[in-house]
C-alpha positions in Angstrom: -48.3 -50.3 45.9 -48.5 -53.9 44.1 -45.1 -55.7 44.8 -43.2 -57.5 42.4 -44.0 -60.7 43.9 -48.1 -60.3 43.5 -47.9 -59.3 39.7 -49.5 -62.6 38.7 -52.3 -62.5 41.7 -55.9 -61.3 40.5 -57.0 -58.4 40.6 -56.4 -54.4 38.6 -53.2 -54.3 38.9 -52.6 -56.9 36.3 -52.4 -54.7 33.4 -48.5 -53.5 34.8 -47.4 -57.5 34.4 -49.6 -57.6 30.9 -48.0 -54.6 29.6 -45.0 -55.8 30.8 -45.2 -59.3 28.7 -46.4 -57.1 25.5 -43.1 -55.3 25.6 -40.7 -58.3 25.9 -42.6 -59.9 23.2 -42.8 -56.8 20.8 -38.6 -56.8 21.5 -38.4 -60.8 21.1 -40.6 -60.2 17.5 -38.2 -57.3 16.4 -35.4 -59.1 17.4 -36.6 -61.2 14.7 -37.0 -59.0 12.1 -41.0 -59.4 11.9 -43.7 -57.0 13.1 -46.4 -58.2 15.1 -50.0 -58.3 13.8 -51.9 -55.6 14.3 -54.6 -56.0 17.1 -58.5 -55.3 15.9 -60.9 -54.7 18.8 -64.7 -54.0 18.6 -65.4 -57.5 17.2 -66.5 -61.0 19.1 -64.9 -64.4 19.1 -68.6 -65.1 17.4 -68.4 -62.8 14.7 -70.2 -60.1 15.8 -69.5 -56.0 16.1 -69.8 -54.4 19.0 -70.0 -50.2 18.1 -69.6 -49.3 14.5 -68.7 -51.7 12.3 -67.5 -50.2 9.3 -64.7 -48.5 11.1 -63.9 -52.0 12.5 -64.2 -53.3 8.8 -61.9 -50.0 7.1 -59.3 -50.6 9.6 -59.2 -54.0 8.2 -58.5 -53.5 5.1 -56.4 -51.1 5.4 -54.4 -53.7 7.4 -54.4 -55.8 4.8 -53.7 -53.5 1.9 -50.9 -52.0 3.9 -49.2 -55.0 4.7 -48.0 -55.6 1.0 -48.5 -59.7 1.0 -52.1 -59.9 -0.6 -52.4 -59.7 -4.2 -55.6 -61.0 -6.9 -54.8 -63.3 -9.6 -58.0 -63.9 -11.8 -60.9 -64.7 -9.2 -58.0 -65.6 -6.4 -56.4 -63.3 -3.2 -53.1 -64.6 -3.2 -51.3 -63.9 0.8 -47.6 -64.4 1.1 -47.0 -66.6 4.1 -44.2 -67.2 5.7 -42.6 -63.3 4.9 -43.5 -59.6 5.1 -41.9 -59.3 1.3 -41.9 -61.8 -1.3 -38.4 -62.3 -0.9 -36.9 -64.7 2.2 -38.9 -67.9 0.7 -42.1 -67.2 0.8 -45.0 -69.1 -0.1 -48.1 -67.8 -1.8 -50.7 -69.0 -0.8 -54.5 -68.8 -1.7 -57.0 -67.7 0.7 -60.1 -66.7 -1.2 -61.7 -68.2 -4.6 -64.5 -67.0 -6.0 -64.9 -64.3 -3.1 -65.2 -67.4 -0.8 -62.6 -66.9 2.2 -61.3 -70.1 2.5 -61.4 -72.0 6.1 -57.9 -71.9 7.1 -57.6 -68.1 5.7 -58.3 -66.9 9.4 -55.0 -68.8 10.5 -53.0 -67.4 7.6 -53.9 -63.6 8.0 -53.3 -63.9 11.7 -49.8 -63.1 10.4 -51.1 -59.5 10.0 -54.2 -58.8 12.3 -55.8 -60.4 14.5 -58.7 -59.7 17.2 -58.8 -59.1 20.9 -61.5 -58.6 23.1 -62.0 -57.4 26.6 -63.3 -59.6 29.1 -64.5 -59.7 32.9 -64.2 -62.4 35.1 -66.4 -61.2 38.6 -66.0 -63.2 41.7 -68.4 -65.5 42.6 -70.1 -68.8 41.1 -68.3 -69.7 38.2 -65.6 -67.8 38.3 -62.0 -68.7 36.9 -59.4 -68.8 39.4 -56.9 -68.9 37.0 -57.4 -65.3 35.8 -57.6 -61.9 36.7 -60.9 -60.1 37.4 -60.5 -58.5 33.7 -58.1 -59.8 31.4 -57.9 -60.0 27.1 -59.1 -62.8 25.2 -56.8 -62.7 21.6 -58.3 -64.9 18.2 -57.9 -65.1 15.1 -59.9 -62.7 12.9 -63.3 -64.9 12.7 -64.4 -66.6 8.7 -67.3 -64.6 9.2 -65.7 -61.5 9.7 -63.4 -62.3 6.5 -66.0 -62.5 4.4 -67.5 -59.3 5.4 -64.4 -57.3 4.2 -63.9 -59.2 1.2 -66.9 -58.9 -0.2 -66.5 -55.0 1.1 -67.1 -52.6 -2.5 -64.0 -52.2 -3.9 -61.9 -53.9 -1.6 -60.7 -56.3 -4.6 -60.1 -54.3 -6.9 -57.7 -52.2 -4.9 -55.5 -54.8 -4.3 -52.2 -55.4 -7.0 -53.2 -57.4 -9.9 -50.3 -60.4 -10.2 -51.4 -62.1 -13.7 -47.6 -64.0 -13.1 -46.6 -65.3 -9.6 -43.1 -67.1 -9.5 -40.9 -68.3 -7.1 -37.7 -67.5 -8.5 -36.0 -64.1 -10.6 -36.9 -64.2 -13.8 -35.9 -62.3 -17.2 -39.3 -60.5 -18.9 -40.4 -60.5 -21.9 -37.5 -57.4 -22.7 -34.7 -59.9 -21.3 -34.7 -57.4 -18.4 -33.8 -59.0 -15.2 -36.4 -59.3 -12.5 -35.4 -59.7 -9.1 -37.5 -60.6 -6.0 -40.6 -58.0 -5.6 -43.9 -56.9 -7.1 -43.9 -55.2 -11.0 -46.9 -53.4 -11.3 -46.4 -52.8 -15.1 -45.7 -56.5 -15.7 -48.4 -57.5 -13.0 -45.4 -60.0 -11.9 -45.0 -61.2 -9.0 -41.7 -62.8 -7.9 -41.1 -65.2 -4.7 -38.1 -66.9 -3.8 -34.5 -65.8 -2.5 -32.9 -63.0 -4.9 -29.9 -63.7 -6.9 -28.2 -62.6 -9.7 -28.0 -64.2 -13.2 -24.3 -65.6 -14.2 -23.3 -63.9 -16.9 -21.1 -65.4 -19.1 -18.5 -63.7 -21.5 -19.6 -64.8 -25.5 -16.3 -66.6 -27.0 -14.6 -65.3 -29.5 -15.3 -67.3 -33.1 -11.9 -66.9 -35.1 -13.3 -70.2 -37.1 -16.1 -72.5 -38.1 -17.5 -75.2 -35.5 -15.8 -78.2 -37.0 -16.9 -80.5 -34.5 -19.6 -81.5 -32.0 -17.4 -81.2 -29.1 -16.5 -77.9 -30.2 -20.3 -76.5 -30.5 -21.1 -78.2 -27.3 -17.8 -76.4 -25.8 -19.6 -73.2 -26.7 -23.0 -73.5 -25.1 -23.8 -72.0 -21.5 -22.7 -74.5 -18.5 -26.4 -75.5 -18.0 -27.3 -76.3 -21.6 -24.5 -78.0 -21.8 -25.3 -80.3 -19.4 -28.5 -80.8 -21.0 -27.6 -82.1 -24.0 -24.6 -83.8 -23.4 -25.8 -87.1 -23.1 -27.0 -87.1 -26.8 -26.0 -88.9 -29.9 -25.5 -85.9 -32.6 -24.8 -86.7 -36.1 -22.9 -83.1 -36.8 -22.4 -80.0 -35.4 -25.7 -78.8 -37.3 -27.7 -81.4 -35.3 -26.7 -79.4 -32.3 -27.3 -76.0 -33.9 -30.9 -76.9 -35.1 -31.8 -78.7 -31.8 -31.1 -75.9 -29.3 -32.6 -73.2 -32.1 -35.8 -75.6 -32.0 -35.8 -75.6 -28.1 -35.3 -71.5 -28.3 -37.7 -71.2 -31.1 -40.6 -71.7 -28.2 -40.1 -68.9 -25.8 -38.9 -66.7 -28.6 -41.6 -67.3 -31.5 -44.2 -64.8 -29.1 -41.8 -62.4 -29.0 -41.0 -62.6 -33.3 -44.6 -62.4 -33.7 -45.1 -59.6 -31.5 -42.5 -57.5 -33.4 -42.9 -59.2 -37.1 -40.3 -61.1 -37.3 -40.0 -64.2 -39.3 -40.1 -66.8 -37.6 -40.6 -70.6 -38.6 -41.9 -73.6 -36.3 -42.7 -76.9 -37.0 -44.0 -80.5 -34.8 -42.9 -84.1 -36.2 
């Protein structure tokens, strides 16, 4: 029987004290609200596999298609650092271009998988004093490696297509309101913290806008702001301006659905 007192001497015994520390930090991790990343054995701080290495590379990608934070945009893998969901300000960022895995991509999908391999340490000339006859060596999953379940067939084109990434709720194309998360149909992606839109009660028009200060009374708070600073010459100056400045997101729209719609540059 191994005391409490000689967990951290060498020797077998060791793996009691190493499960021990894996246990208090998978509580500290939930405890945080984040899941550790998935350990991958079978493969070398050098690259290499050691048994069969397509299992090794399926379980990879299925660790990464699982974990919801890679997407492609064109001939870019988007990850989400910084978050398990887009929401709770996270930051995409890319990690392969042009199927090139990029050098700091190891670091970043660390976040959900990374490598461990077993090592021995027998006694005698060069042996390290500061570890146990076996212990585990953990790395990041090597470039190398990467690249090999990249350029995996089909691995790409399995992943969600985001044509759109923003970093805030937006309204689509439909003026429907979307909040943080991934719209397949849309091929949006949207980052950021969620909120909701303020949405304002339309006044009631029981007569004509006689003045400027009365059509700017009537915009939205932020367009308001926008244009208040501005020398109008009549209330139409203001109507004509912000249709102008509405004209641009809407004109796709008109066109889409054959409206009439006019435009014009100075």
């Amino acid at each position: 029987m191994v005391s409490f007192a000689d967990f951290n001497s060498r020797g077998r015994h060791n793996w009691i004290a190493r499960e021990l520390r894996d246990a208090r930090r998978a509580v500290a991790t939930l405890e945080r609200g984040l899941s550790r990343p998935q350990l991958i054995s079978n493969v070398t701080l050098s690259g290499q596999f050691i048994g069969d290495a397509d299992e090794t590379l399926n379980r990879m990608m299925e660790s990464l298609r699982n974990s919801r934070r890679l997407y492609r945009q064109g001939n870019t893998l988007i990850f989400l650092q910084g978050g398990n969901r887009p929401g709770g300000g996270c930051t995409p960022t890319p990690i392969v271009v042009d199927g090139v895995v990029s050098k700091v991509a190891p670091a970043i999908v660390r976040n959900v998988m990374m490598c461990q391999e077993r090592r021995s340490n027998p006694p005698g000339k060069g042996v390290k004093v500061n570890l146990p006859i076996e212990y585990e060596l953990q790395f990041a999953v090597p470039q190398s490696v990467l690249q090999q379940v990249v350029a995996a067939d089909g691995f790409v084109d399995a992943l969600p297509t985001a044509q759109y990434i923003i970093n805030h709720p937006v309204f689509d194309k439909d003026f429907n309101w979307l909040d943080v998360g991934y719209y397949p149909a849309q091929q949006i992606l949207v980052c950021g913290e969620s909120f909701e839109p303020a949405i304002l009660e339309l006044p009631v028009l029981r007569e004509p806008v006689a003045t400027v200060v009365d059509a700017l009374d009537r915009l939205p708070p932020l367009t308001r702001r926008w244009v208040e600073g501005f020398y109008w010459a009549g209330t139409d100056d203001v109507i004509n301006y912000i249709g102008a400045a509405l004209m641009t997101p809407l004109m796709p729209m008109l066109v889409e659905d054959k409206h009439p719609g006019v435009m014009a540059w100075a």
